[in-house]
C-alpha positions in Angstrom: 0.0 0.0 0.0 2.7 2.3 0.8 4.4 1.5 -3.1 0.7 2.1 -4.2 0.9 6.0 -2.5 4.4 6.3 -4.2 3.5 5.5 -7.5 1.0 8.2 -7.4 2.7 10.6 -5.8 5.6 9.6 -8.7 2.9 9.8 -11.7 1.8 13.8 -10.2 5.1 14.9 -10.3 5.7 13.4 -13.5 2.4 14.9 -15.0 3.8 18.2 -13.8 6.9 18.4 -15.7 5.5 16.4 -18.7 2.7 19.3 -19.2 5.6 22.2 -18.6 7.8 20.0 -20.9 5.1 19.6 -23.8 6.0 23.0 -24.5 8.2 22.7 -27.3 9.1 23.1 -31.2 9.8 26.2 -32.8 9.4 30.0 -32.1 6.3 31.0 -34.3 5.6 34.5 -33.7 1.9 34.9 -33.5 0.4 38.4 -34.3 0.5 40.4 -31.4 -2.7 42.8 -30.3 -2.5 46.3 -31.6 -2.5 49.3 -29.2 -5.2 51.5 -28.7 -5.4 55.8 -28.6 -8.8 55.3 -26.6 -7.9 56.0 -23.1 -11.0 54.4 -22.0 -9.5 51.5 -22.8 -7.0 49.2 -20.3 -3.5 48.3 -21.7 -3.1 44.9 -23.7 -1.1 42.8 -21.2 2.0 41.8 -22.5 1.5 44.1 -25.4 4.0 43.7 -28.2 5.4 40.3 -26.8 4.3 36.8 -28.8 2.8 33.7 -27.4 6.0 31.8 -27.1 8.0 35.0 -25.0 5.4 35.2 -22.5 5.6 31.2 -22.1 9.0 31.5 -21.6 8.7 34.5 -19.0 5.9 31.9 -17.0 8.5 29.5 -16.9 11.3 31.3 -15.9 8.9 33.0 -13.0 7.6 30.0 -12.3 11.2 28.2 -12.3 12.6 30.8 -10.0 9.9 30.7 -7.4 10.9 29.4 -3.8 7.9 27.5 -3.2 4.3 26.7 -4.4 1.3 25.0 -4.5 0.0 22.6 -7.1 -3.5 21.4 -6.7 -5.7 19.1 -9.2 -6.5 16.0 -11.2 -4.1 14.0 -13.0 -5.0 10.9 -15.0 -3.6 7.6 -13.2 -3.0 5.5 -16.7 -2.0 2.2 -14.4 -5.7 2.2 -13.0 -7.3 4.0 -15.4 -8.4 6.4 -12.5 -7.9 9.5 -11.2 -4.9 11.1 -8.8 -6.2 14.5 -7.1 -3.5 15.9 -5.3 -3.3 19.2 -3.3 0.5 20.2 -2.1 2.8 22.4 -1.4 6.8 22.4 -1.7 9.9 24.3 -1.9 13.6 24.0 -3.1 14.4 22.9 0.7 12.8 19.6 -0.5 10.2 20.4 2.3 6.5 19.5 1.2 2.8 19.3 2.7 -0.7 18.2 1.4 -3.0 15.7 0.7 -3.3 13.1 -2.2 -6.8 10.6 -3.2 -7.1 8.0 -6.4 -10.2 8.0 -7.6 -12.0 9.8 -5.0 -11.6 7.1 -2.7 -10.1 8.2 0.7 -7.0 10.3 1.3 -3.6 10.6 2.3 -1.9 13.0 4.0 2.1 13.9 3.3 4.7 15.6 5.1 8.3 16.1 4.4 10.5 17.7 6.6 14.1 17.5 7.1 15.1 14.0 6.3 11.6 12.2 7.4 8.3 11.2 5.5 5.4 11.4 7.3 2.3 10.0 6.1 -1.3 9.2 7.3 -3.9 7.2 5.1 -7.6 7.3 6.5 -9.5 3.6 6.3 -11.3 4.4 3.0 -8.1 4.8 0.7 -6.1 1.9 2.3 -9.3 -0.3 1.5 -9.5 1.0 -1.6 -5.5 0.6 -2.7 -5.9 -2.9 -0.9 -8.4 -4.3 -3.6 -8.0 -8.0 -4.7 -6.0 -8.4 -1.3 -7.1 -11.2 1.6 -9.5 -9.9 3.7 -7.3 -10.2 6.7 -4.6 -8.6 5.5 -6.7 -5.7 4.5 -8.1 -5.4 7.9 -4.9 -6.1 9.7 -3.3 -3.2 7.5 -6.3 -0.7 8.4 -6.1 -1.6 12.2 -2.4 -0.9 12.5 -2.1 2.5 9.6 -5.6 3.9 9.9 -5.6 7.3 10.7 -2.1 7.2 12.4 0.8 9.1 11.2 3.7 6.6 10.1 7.1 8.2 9.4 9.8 6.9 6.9 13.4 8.1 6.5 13.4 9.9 3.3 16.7 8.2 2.0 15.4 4.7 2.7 14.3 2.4 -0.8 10.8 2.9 0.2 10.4 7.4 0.2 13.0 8.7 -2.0 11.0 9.0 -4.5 8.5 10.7 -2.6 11.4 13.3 -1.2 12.2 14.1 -4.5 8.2 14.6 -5.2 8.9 17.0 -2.3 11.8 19.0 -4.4 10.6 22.0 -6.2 13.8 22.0 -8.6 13.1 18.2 -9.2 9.4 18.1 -10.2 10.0 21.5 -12.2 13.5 20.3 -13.6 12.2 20.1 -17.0 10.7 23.2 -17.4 14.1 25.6 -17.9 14.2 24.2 -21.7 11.6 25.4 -22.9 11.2 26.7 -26.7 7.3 27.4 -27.2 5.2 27.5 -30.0 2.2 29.1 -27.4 -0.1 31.5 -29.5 -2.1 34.4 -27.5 -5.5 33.5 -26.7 -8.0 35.7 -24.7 -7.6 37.4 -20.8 -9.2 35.9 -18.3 -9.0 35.2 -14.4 -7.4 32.1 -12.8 -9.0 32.2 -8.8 -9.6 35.8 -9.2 -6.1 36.4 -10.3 -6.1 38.4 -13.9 -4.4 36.1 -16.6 -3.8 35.2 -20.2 -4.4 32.0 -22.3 -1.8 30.9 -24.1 -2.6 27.6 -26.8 0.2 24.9 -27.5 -0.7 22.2 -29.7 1.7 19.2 -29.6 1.0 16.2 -32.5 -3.0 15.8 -31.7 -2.5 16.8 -28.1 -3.6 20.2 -27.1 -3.1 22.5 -23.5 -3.9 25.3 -22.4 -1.9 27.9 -20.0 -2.8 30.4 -17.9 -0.4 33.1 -17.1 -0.7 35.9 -14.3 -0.8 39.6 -16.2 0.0 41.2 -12.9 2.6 40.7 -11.1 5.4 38.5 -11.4 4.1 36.2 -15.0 3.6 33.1 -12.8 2.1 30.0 -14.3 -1.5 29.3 -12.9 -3.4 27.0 -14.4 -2.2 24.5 -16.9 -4.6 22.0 -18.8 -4.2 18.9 -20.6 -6.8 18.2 -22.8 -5.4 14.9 -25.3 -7.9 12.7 -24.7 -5.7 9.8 -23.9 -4.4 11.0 -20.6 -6.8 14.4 -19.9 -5.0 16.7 -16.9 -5.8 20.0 -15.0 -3.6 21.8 -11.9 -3.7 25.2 -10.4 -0.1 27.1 -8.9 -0.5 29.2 -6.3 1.0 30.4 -3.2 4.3 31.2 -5.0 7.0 32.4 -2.7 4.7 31.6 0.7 6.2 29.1 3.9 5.1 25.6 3.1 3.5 24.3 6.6 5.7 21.5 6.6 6.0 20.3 10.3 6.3 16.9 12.3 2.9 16.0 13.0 2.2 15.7 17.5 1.1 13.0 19.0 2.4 9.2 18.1 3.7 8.1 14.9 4.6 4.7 14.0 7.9 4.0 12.2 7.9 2.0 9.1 11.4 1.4 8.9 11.4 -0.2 12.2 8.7 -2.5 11.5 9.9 -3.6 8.6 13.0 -4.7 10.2 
């Protein structure tokens, strides 16, 4: 059950990158919006700048944040499900939030210094337990239910999870971008003002969202190929992520498992 959690922890952070990543072939300038002598009217954001520079402004903003917070559905392909996860992380490798598949239960995650911490409520252990002896099932959900369990985040079984936790890591990809983006209309992303940008790669399509005030931080991005469909929301660039040993008892994996 614990692998289970990885994996999809493993598959978020690789949906991450893969949908920054996407953005790529060549430099197409699109036609850029005209300006306007009306002074009734508010400036064109970005004015003057193509598609494909303000993708690579949203990257590098988004790159050179300290921390953030990434929050939405990503297709699961090994169960054909859905991974909804809501977290934040830094560059410290630090990270905290929650994670369900399928709707079914959820886990918490914390990552502090060189420990895991995580906490699965009964309904997603059942749920990753499927096919599994009854007994085992129930002798899993009496001893992890609702407890915090703690790993070290070097051992076999959470390193991939700490490097889940690592801003640079899951965002690693994105610094090499070349875009193709073409403008597309203003709109607002959680009541932040923001700008579409299109990118078309083969017969898969995505939309960005990038903020027109402010630092151009990326804030929405969607997948829409219909093989492996995506959505997640940045936010809370540059703010502490409330990554903190959980009080009260908290059974060590590592020890049990000898």
């Amino acid at each position: 059950m614990r692998r289970t959690a990885l994996a999809a922890l493993c598959l978020a952070a690789a949906a991450t990158t893969g949908l920054t990543g996407c953005l790529s072939g060549q430099d197409n300038a699109d036609s850029s919006p005209g300006k306007s002598n009306k002074p009734s009217r508010k400036a064109e954001p970005f004015a003057g700048l193509t598609g494909s520079e303000i993708a690579d402004r949203a990257v590098n903003a988004t790159t050179g944040a300290s921390s953030l917070r990434m929050k939405g559905d990503v297709a699961d392909d090994e169960s054909g499900g859905t991974i909804r996860i809501d977290m934040a992380l830094n560059k410290k490798g630090e990270c905290a939030g929650t994670m369900s598949m399928g709707g079914e239960g959820q886990a918490e995650l914390i990552k502090t210094g060189d420990t895991v911490y995580m906490k699965y409520d009964e309904e997603f252990l059942r749920e990753q337990s499927k096919g599994e002896p009854k007994a085992d099932v129930d002798a899993a959900v009496a001893l992890l239910a609702g407890k915090w369990t703690k790993m070290s985040a070097t051992g076999k079984d959470a390193e991939d999870i700490a490097g889940f936790c690592d801003l640079d890591t899951v965002l690693g990809d994105a610094e090499d971008v070349n875009s193709d983006a073409t403008r597309g209309r203003t709109t607002t992303v959680d009541g932040t003002p923001a700008i579409v940008l299109n990118e078309k790669d083969g017969k898969d399509r995505y939309t960005l969202y990038v903020a027109t005030e402010g630092e151009p931080y990326l804030l929405r991005v969607d997948d829409r190929s219909a093989k492996a469909p995506a959505s997640l929301t940045f936010s809370d660039y540059d703010k502490p992520v409330p990554a903190q040993k959980p009080s009260g008892d908290i059974l060590d994996l590592d020890a049990l498992s000898g």
